[in-house]
N, C-alpha and C positions, 0 to 999 in steps of 0.2 A: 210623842214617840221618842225613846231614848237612840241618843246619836251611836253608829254603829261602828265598831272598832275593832280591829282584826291585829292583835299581841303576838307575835312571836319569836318564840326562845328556843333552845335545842334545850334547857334544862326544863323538864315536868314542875319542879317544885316552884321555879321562879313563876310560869305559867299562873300557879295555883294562888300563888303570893298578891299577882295583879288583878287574878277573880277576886279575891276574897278584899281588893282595896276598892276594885275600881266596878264591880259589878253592879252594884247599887246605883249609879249613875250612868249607866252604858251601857248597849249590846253588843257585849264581848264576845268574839268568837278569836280562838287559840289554835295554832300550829307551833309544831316542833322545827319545822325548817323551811328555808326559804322555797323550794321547790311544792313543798305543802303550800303553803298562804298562797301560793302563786294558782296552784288548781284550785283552791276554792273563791278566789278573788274572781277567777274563770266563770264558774259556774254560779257566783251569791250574786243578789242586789246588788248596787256598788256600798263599797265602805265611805263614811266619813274619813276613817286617819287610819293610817297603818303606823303601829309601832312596832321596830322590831331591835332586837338587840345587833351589835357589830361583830362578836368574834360567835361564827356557828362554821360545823364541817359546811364544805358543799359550797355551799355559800354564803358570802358573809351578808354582814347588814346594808355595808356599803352596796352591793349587787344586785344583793334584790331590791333596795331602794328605787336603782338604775330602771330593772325590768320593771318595776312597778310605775314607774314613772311614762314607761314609752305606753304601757298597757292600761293606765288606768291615771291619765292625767291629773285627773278633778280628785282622786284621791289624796289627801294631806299626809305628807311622810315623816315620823320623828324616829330620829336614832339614840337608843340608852349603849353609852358608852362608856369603859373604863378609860382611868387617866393613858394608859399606855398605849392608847386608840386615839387618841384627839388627831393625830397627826391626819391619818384617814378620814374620820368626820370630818376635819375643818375643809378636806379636801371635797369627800362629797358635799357640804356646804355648796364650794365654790361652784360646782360644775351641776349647781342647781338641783339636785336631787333629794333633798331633802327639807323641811320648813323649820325644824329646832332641833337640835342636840341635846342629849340630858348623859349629867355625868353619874356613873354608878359610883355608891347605892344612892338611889333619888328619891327624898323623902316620900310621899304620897300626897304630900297638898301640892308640891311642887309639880309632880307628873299629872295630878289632879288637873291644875289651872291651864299646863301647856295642851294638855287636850282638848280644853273648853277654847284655848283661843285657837285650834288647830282647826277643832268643828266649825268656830264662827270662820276663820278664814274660808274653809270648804263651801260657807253658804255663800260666802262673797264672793267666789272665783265660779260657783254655780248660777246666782243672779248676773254674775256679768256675763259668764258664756249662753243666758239665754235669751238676754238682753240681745246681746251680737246677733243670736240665730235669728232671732226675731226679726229683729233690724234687714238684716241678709235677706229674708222671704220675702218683707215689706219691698225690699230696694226691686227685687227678681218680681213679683208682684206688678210694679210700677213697670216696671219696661214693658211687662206684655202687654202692659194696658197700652202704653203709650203708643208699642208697634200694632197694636189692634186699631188704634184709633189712623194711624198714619198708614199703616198698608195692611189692609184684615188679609189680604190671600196669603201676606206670608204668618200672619198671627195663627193665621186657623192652621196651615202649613208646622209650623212648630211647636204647637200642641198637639196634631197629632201625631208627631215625632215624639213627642214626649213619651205622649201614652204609651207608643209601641215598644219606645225604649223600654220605660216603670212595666209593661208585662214581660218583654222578652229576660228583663236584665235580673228576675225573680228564679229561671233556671238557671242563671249561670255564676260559677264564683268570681263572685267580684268585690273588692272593698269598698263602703263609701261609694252605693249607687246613686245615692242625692244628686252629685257633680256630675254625673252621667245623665241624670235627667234635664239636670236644670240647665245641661249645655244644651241638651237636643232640644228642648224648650224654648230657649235662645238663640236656634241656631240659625234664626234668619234676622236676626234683630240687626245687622249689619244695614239690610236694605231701608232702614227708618233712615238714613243719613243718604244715601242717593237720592239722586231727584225722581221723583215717583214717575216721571213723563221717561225717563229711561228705562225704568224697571217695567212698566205697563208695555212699551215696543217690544225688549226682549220677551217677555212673557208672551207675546202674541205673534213671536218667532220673526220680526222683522230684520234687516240686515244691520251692523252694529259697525262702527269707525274702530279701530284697532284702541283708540282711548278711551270708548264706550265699553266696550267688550272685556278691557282692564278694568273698568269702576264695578262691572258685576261679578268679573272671576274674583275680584279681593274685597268681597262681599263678608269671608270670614277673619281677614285682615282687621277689618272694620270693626269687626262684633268683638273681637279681641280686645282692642284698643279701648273699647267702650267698657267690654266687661272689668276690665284688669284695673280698673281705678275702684273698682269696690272692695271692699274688707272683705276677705274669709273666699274670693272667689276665684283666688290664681289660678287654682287648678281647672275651672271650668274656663275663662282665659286661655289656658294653654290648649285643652280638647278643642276651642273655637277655632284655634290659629292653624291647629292640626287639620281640618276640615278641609283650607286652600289644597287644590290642586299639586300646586307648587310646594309646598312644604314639606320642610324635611323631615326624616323619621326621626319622632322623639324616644330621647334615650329612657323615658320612663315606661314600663308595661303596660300599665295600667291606662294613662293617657292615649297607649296606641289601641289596648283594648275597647277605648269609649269612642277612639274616632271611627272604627270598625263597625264598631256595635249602630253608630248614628248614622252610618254611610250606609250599612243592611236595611236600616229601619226606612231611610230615604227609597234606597228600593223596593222593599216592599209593600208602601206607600203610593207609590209609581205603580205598580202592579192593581193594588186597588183600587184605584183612581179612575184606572182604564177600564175598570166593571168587573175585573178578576173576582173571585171568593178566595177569601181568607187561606184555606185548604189550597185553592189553584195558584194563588202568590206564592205559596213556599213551593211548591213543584217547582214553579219555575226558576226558584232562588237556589232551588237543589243543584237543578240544570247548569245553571251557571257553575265556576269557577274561579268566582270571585271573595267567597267566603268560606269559610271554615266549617266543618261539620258542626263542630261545637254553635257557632253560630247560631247557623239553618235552622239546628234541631233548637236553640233554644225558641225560635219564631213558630218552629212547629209546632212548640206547646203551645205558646200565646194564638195560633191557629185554632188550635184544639178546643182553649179554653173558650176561643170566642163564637165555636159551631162551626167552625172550618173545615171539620172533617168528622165522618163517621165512621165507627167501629163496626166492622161487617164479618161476618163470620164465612171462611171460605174450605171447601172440599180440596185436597192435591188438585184435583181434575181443572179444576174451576182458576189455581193460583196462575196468576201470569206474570212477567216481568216487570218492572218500577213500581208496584206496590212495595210500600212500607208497614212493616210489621206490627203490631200495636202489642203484641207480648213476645215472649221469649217462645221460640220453637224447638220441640223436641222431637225424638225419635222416638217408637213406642218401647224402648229400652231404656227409656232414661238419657239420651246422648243431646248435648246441645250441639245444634247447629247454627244458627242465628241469634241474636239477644233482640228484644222490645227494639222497636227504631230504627233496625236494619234495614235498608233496600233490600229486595227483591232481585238484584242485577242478574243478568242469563248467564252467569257462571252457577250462581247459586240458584236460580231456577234449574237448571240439570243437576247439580248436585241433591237437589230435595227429591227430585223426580228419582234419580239413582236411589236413595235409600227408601222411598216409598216402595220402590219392586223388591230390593231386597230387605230390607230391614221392616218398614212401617213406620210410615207417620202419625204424630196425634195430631187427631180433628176434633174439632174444627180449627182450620188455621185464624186466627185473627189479625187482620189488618186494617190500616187507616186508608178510607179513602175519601177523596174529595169529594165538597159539595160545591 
């Protein structure tokens, strides 16, 4: 398979110059500006190498190099420059956004051969980032085992955190869910380094010395320390250390969103545990007031998905309060009143009831309810 190469020029003819040299050895695909290559780099496979010229409106070569580079790492980036450009190339050189410079006009064996070692560099920066990955799951791999073999209540405990996170975290936008998994996966690995004859009392609710009761509340102190000495894991590290009681809010969103997301998944875990269903865990998580709609509903799904609740078809007459809607409600006019997922709360119970006398509702109403 011919290595894949995404040229861009704001001139057409230059475009057509580099089909006609470099087509025969490559899967060239052409844009006229840096805003272009950046939607299709969006939407294609990944490229091997971006080439793009330095002086275009909009943006120059230097820029999009930049974007390209946050967006699409493993992509290899050369810049075809004029003499009266070096100064900016030599800059984006420095500030790392770029793998070679070529000065205009560049013969065609010359741009030929920097490609061929642009592609081998890409296969090299690809073998090694999947080497690392690889490595990383092995390492993450090994500690469950270890904490499975050392204390299975909390292995089995953090797996199925896992899970609930990998279902819940499938509705919700989130970047880079891996780290969100792999912490709630991890998130009791701290207790492998307690003495098992402490964790076994607390866990059986016995009374605890005030430096007992410290070895367990920095339980995710522990798993921190442990994690953060691995390559590629800072940020599950950091979700770990966020997990303590005590810890303060971190200044990253995303980090606050996975301590959330593992902190829901622990309760409604808890809820299951106690013989709840699926459907009656997130009532109760509704009830509460300690997470986010967003949340809830995303557990809702993963509820849904897993038989939690049924879809039941209901008459006005029949509709009562804390029911949750499973589509969207209308009026028999067309009017929305509710959206899919709404509660039911007794405002809007007498609000549906008011337009069923005057206006008319469609039926059947459809909502979720628990099993």
């Amino acid at each position: 398979m011919r290595p894949r190469v995404i040229c861009v020029d704001d001139e057409p003819r230059v475009l057509k110059g580099l089909r006609r040299r470099l087509g025969r050895d490559f899967d060239l695909t052409l844009a006229e500006s840096g805003p272009e290559a950046l939607q299709i780099m969006k939407a294609s496979d990944p490229f091997h190498v971006l080439v793009s010229d330095m002086r275009m409106p909009a943006m120059n070569g230097a820029q999009l190099l930049a974007q390209a580079r946050a967006a699409h790492p493993d992509t290899v980036r050369v810049l075809l420059t004029g003499q009266s450009d070096l100064n900016d190339a030599v800059a984006a050189v420095n500030n790392g956004n770029i793998f070679r410079f070529l000065t205009k006009p560049c013969p065609p064996e010359v741009l030929s051969s920097a490609l061929n070692e642009a592609v081998e560099h890409n296969r090299l920066v690809r073998a090694e980032r999947e080497l690392l990955e690889e490595t990383v799951r092995g390492s993450v791999a090994l500690l469950a085992e270890i904490l499975a073999i050392r204390d299975p209540a909390a292995a089995d405990r953090g797996t199925r955190l896992g899970q609930h996170v990998a279902g819940a975290v499938r509705h919700l936008d989130v970047e880079h869910p891996w780290d969100i998994e792999v912490a709630a996966t991890l998130s009791e690995i701290g207790y492998a380094l307690i003495p098992s004859e402490l964790v076994d009392r607390w866990r059986q609710g016995a009374a605890l010395t005030d430096k007992e009761r410290a070895l367990i509340d920095g339980q995710p102190g522990v798993a921190r320390e442990l994690i953060s000495k691995i390559p590629r894991l800072e940020t599950v590290a950091e979700i770990l250390g966020g997990l303590a009681q005590s810890a303060p809010r971190s200044p990253d969103p995303r980090v606050r969103t996975a301590v959330t997301l593992i902190r829901a998944a622990a309760v409604y875990d808890g809820f299951l545990r106690s013989g709840l269903k699926e459907g009656a865990a997130v009532q109760r998580m509704h009830a509460s007031e300690g997470f986010s709609d967003e949340i809830t509903n995303a557990f809702e799904q993963l509820a849904i998905s897993a038989g939690g609740y049924v879809i039941k078809p209901l008459r006005v007459a029949e509709l009562v309060s804390g029911l949750r809607l499973a589509e969207d409600l209308y009026t028999t006019d067309g009017r929305l009143l509710l959206t899919a997922g709404a509660e039911v709360t007794h405002a809007a119970h007498t609000r549906i009831l008011q337009y069923a006398d005057h206006v008319g509702i469609k039926e059947p109403i459809r909502v979720r309810m628990a099993v």
